[in-house]
MIMI-749397 format. One record per residue: residue in three letters; x, y, z of N, C-alpha, C, O, CB in turn. Coordinates in nm, 3 decimals, always signed. Glycine has a CB too. Example, Ala and Ser with C-alpha at 12.3 -4.5 7.8 and 13.67 -1.06 7.14 Angstrom:
REM residues 2
{voba "ala"; {+1.319; -0.569; +0.780}; {+1.230; -0.450; +0.780}; {+1.320; -0.330; +0.780}; {+1.424; -0.332; +0.846}; {+1.131; -0.447; +0.905}}
{voba "ser"; {+1.285; -0.225; +0.708}; {+1.367; -0.106; +0.714}; {+1.290; +0.003; +0.787}; {+1.341; +0.114; +0.804}; {+1.408; -0.060; +0.572}}
//
This chain:
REM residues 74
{voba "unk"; {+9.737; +7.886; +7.558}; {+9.765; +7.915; +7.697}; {+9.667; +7.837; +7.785}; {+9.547; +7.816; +7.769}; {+9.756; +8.067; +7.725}}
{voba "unk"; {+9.750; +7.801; +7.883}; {+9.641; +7.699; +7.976}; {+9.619; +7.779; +8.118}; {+9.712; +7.840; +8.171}; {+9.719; +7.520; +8.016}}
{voba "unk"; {+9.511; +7.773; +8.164}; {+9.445; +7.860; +8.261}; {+9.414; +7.740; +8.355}; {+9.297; +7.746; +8.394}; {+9.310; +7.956; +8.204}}
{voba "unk"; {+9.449; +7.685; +8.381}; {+9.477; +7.542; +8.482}; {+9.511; +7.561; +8.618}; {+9.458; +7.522; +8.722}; {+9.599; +7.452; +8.435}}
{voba "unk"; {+9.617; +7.631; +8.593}; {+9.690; +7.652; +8.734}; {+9.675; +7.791; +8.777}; {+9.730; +7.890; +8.730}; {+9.849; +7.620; +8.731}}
{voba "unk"; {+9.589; +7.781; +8.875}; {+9.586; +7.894; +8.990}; {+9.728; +8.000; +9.028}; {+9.784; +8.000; +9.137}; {+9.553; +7.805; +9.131}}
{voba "unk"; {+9.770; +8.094; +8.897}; {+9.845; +8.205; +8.912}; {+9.788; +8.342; +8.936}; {+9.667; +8.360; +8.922}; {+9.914; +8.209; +8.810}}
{voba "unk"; {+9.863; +8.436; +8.970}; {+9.756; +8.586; +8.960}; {+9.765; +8.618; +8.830}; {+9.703; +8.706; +8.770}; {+9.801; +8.736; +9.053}}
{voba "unk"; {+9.842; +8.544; +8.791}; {+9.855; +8.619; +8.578}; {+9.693; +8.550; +8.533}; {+9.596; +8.623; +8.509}; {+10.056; +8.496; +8.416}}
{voba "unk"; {+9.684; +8.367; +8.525}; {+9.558; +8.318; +8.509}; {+9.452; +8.406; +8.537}; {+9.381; +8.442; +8.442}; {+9.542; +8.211; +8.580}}
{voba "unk"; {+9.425; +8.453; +8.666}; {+9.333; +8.516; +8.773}; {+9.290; +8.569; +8.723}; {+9.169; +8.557; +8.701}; {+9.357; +8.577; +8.873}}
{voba "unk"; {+9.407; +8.716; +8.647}; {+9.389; +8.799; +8.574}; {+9.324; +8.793; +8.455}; {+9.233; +8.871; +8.429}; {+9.474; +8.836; +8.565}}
{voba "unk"; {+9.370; +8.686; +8.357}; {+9.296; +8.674; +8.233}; {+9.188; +8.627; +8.259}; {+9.101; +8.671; +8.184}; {+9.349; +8.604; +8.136}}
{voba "unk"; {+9.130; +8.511; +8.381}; {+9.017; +8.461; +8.374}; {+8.899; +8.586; +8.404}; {+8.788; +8.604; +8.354}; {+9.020; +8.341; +8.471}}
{voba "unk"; {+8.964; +8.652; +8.493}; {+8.825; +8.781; +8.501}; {+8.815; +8.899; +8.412}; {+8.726; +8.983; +8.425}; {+8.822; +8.863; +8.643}}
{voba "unk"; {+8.931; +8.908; +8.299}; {+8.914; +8.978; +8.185}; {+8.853; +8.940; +8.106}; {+8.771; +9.012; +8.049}; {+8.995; +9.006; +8.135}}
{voba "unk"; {+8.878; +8.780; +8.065}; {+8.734; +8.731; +7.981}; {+8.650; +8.745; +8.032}; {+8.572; +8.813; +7.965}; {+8.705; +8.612; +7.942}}
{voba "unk"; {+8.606; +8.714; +8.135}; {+8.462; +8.693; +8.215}; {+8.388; +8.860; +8.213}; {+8.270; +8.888; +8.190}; {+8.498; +8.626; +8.412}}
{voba "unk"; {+8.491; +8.947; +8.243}; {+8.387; +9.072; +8.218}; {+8.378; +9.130; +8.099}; {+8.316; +9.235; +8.078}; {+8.411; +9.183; +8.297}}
{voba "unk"; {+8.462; +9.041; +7.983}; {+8.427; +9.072; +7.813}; {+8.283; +9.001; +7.770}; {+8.202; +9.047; +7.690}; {+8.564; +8.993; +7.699}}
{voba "unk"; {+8.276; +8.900; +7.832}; {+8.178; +8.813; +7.780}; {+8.078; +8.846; +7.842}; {+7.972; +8.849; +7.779}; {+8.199; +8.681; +7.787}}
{voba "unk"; {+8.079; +8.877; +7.966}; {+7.928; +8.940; +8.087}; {+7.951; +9.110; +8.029}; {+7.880; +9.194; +8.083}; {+7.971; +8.919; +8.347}}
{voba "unk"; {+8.009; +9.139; +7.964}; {+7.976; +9.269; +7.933}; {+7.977; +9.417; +8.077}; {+7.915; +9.523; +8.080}; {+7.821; +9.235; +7.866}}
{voba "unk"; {+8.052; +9.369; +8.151}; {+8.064; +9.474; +8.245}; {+8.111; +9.562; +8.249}; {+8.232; +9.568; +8.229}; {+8.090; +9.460; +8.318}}
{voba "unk"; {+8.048; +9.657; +8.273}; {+8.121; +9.807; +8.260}; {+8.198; +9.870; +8.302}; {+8.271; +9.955; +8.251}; {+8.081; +9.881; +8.269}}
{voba "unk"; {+8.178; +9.808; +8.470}; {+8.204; +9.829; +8.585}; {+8.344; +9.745; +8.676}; {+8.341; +9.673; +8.777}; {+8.076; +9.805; +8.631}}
{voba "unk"; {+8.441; +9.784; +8.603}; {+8.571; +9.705; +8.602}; {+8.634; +9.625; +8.720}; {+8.695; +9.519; +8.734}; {+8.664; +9.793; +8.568}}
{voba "unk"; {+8.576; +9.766; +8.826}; {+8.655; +9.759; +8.961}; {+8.605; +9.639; +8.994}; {+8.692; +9.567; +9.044}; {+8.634; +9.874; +9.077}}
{voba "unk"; {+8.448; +9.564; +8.983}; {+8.449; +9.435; +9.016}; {+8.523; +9.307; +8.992}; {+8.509; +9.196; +9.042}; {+8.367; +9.417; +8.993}}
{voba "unk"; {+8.595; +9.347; +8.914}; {+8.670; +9.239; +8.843}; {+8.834; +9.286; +8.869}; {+8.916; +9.275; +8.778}; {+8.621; +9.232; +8.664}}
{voba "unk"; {+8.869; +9.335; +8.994}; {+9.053; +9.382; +8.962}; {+9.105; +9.229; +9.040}; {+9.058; +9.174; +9.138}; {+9.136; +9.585; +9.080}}
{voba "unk"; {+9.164; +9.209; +8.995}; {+9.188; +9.060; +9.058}; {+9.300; +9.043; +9.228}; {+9.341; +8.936; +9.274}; {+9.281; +8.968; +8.906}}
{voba "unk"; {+9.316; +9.133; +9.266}; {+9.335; +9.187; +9.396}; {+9.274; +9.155; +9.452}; {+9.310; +9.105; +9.558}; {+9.336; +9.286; +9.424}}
{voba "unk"; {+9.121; +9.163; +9.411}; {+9.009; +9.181; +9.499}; {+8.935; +8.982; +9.510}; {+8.823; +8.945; +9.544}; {+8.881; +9.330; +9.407}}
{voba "unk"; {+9.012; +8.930; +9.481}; {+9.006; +8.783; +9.504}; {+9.151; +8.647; +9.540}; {+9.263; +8.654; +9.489}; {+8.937; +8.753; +9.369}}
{voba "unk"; {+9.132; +8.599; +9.580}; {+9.148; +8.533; +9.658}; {+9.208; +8.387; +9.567}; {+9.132; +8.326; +9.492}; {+9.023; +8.538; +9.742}}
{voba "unk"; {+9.340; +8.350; +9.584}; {+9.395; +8.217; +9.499}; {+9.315; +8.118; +9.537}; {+9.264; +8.071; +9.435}; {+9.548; +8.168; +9.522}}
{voba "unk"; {+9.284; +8.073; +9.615}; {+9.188; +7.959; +9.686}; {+9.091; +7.933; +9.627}; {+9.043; +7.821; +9.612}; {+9.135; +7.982; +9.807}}
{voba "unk"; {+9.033; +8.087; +9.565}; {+8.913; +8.048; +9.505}; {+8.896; +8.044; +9.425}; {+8.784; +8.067; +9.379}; {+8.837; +8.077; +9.515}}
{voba "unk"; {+9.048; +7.998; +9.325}; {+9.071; +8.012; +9.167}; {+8.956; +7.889; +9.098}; {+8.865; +7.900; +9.016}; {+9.266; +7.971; +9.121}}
{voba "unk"; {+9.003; +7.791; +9.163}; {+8.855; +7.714; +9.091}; {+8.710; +7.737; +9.037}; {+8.657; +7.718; +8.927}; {+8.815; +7.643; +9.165}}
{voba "unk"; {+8.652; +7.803; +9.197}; {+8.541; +7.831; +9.169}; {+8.525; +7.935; +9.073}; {+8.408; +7.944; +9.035}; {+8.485; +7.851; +9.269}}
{voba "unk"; {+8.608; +8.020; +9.016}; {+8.619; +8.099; +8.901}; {+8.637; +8.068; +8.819}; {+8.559; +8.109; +8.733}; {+8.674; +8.166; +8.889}}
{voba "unk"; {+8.747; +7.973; +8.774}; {+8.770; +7.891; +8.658}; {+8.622; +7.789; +8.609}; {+8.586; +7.763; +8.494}; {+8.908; +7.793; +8.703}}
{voba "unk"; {+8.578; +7.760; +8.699}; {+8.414; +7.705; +8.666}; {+8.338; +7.770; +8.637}; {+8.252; +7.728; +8.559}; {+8.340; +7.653; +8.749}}
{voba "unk"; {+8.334; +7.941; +8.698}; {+8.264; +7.974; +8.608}; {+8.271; +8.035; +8.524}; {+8.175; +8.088; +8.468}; {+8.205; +7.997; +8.628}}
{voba "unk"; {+8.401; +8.045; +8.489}; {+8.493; +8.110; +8.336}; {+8.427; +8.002; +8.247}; {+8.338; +8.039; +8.170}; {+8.709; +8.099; +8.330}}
{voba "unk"; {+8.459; +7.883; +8.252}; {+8.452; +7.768; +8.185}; {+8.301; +7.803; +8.127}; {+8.271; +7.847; +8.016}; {+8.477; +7.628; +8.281}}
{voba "unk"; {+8.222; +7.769; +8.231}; {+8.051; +7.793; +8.218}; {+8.045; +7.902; +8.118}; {+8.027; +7.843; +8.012}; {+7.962; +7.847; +8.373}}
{voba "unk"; {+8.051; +8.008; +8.099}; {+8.028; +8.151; +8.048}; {+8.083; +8.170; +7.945}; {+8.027; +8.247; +7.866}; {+8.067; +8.252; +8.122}}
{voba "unk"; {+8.211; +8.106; +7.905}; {+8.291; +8.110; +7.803}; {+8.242; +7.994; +7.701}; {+8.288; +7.997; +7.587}; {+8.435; +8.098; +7.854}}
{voba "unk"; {+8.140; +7.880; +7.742}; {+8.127; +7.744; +7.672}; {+7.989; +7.814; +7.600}; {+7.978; +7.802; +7.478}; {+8.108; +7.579; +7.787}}
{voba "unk"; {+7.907; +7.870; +7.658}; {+7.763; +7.973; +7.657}; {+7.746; +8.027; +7.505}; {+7.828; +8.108; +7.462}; {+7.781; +8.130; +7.773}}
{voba "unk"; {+7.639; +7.982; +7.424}; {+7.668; +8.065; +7.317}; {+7.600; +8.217; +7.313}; {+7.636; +8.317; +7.249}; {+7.626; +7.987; +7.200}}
{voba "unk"; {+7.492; +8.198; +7.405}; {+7.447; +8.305; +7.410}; {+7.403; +8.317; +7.564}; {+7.339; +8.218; +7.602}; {+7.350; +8.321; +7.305}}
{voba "unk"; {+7.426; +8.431; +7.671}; {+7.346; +8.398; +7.821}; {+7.238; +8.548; +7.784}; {+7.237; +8.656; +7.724}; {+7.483; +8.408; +8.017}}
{voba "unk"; {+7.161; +8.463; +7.867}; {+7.021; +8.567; +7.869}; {+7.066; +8.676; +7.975}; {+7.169; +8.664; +8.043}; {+6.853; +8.480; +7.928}}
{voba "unk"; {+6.949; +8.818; +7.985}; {+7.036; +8.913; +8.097}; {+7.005; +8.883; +8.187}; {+7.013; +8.973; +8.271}; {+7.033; +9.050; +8.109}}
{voba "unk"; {+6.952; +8.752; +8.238}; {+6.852; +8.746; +8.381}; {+7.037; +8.615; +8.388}; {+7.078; +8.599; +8.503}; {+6.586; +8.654; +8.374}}
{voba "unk"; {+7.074; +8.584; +8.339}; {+7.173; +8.489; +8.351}; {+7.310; +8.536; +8.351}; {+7.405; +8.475; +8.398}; {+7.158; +8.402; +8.255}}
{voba "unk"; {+7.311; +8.644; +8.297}; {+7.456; +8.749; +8.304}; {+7.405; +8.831; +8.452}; {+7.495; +8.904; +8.494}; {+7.479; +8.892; +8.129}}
{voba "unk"; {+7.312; +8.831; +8.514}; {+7.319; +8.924; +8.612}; {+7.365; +8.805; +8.711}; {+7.439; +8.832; +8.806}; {+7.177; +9.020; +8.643}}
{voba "unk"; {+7.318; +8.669; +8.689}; {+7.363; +8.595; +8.838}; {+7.507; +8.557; +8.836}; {+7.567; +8.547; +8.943}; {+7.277; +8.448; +8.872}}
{voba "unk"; {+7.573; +8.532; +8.709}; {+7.671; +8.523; +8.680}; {+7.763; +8.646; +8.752}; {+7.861; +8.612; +8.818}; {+7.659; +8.507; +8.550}}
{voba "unk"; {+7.730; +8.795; +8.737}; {+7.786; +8.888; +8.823}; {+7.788; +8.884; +8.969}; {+7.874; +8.935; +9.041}; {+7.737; +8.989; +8.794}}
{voba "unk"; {+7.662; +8.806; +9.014}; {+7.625; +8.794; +9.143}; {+7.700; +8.698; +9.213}; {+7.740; +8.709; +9.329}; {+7.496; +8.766; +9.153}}
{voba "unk"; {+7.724; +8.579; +9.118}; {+7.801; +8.448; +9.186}; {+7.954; +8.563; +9.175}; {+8.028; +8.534; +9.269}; {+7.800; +8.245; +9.063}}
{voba "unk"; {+7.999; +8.649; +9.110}; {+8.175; +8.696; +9.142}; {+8.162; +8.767; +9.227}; {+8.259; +8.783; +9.302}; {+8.272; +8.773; +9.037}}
{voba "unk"; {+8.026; +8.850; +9.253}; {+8.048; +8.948; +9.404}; {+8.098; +8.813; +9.488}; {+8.216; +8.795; +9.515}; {+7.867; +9.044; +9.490}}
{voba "unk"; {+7.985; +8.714; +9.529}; {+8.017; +8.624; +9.653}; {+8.119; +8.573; +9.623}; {+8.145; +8.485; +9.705}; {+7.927; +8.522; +9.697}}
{voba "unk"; {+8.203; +8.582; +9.535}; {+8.400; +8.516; +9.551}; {+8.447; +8.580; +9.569}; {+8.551; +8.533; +9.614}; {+8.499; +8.459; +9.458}}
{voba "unk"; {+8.456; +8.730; +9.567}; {+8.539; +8.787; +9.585}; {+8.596; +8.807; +9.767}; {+8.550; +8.745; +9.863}; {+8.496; +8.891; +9.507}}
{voba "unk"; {+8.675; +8.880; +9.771}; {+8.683; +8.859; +9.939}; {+8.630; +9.011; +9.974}; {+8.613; +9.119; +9.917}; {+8.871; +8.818; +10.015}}
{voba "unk"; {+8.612; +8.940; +10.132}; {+8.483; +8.995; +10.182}; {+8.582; +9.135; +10.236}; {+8.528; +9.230; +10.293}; {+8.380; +8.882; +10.317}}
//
């Protein structure tokens, strides 16, 4: 499956991996409602980033959470 093109289905899987791999508990940050098609890139970059990662430290999973607060819409 290719995550290329900016769909809400993509959207969806890209922030389901992203909070499997950041380990979040805390779901509601991640409902994909709560973002914005425009800013499918800058997510997909850092899907890409996080998903390529063999291991992120917790000082690096917390900014990683920090960079999806600031995408999400305000």
């Amino acid at each position: 499956m290719s995550l290329d093109q900016p769909t809400q289905e993509n959207l969806k899987i890209l922030l389901e991996q992203l909070g499997d791999r950041l380990g979040v508990a805390n779901r509601i940050l991640l409902d994909e409602k709560d973002y914005d098609l425009n800013r499918y890139d800058d997510l997909k970059f850092l899907h890409d980033h996080v998903m390529s990662s063999d291991k992120l430290s917790p000082s690096e999973t917390h900014a990683f959470i920090d960079e999806l607060r600031s995408v999400r819409k305000k």
